[in-house]
N, C-alpha and C positions, 0 to 999 in steps of 0.2 A: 311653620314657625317651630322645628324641634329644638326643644331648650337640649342645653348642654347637662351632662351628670354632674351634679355638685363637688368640687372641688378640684373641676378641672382645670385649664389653663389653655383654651381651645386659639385660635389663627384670628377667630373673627369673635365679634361680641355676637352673643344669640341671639333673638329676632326678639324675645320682649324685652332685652338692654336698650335695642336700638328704637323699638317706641317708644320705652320711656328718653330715652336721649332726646328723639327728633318730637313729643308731647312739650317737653321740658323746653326746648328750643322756641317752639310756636308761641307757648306759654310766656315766655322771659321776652320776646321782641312786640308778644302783644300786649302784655303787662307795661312793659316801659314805652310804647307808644301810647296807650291809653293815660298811662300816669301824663308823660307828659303834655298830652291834650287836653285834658280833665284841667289842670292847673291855669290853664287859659281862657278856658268860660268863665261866663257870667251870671249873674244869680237869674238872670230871665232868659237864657238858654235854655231850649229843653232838655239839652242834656246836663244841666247841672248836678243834679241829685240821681239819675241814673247813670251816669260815667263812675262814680267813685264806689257805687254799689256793687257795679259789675267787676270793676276796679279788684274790691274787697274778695268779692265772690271769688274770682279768679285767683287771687293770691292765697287764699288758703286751699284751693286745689292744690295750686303748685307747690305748696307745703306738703301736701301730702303724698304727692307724687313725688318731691325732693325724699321724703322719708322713706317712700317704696322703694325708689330709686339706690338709697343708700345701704336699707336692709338686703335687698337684692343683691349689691356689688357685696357684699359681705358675705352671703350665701355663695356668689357664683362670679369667682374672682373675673376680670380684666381678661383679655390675650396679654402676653407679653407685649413688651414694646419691641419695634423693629429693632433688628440688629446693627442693623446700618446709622442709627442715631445716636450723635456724640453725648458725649457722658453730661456737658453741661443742655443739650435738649432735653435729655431724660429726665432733668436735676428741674427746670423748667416745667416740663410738662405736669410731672409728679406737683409743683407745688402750685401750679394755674389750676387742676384738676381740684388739689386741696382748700384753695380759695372761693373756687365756683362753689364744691358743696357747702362751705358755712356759710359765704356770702348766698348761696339760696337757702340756708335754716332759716340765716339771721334778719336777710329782709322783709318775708313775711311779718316775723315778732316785731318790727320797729313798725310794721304797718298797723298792727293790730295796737299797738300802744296809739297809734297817733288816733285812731276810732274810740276808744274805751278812754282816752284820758280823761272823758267828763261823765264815766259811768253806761254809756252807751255800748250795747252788746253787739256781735258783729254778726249780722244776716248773712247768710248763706242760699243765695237763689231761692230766698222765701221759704227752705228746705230744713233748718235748723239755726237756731243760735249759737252765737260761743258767747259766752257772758263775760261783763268787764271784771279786772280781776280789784283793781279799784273804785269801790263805787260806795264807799263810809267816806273816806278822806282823802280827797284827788289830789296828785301832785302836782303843787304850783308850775302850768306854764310844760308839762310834759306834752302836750299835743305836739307844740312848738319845738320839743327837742329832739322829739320821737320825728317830726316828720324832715327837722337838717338831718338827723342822721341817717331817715328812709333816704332821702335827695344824695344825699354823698354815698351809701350803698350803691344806691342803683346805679350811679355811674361809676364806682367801681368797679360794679358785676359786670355794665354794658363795656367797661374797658377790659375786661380778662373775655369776655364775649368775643369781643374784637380779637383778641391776641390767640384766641383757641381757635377760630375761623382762620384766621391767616398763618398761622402756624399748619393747618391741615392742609391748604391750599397750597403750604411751600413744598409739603411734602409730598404733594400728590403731581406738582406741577413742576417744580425743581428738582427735586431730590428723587422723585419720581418712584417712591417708596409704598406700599399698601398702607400709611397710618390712615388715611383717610378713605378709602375702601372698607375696612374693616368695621366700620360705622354706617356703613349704608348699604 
């Protein structure tokens, strides 16, 4: 896994881009499966209170690996885009790429508001706290908005999720281009 010299501009992404890519990935399809199973127990499930723990636990990994992920692209830019890609794919790609990383800063934080709205701090695999940042004067009714707006993130991410996978697919399978090589 030899990394690239900083500031290159190399054919392929370098071996710890492409972990965190494919971490990031396992991470986002296990987080939104979990989310979405967690919402359908019941309070005398066993997994009712261990789903959302894990749940939690896991999305601030992925926050901090969205963070790795972003300090890294910043150190140690991208390959170019193929050349073979019309100017409106590129136009595309560039702003699916730009959405994926705020929609993963931003959905962590709406998760962590929907835990802390009533002062409660959010455990970490038993490993450390993050503490609420409201816990004098809670805002009216925030669990409930933090978690419409968790619910509508997440399937926005899981719809540009969609549209990044079939976009590499097209290229790899149609267009028959290295974008999707270059990643694995």
């Amino acid at each position: 896994m030899a990394l690239e010299t900083p500031g290159t501009n190399p054919i392929r992404y370098n071996g710890f881009a492409r972990l965190l890519h494919w971490l990031m990935a396992a991470l986002v399809l296990g987080l939104a499966a979990l989310g979405f199973y967690m919402v359908t127990l019941t309070y005398y499930d066993p997994w009712y209170r261990t789903a959302p723990d894990l749940h939690r636990s896991f999305g601030v990994i992925s926050f901090i690996l969205v963070t790795v992920r972003w300090l890294w692209r910043k150190k140690q830019p991208p390959p170019a885009m193929s050349g073979s890609l019309k100017p409106m794919e590129k136009l595309a790609a560039h702003w699916v790429h730009h959405l994926l990383y705020g929609l993963l800063f931003i959905l962590p934080i709406s998760g962590y508001f929907i835990t802390t709205a009533k002062g409660d701090a959010v455990n970490v695999f038993g490993l450390f706290t993050i503490p609420a940042i409201f816990t004098q004067q809670p805002i009216a009714n925030l669990e409930d908005i933090a978690g419409f707006i968790h619910l509508g993130l997440a399937v926005c991410l899981l719809t540009l999720v969609a549209l990044h996978i079939a976009g590499g697919l097209k290229h790899h399978f149609i267009d028959k281009d290295d974008t999707l090589t270059r990643m694995l």
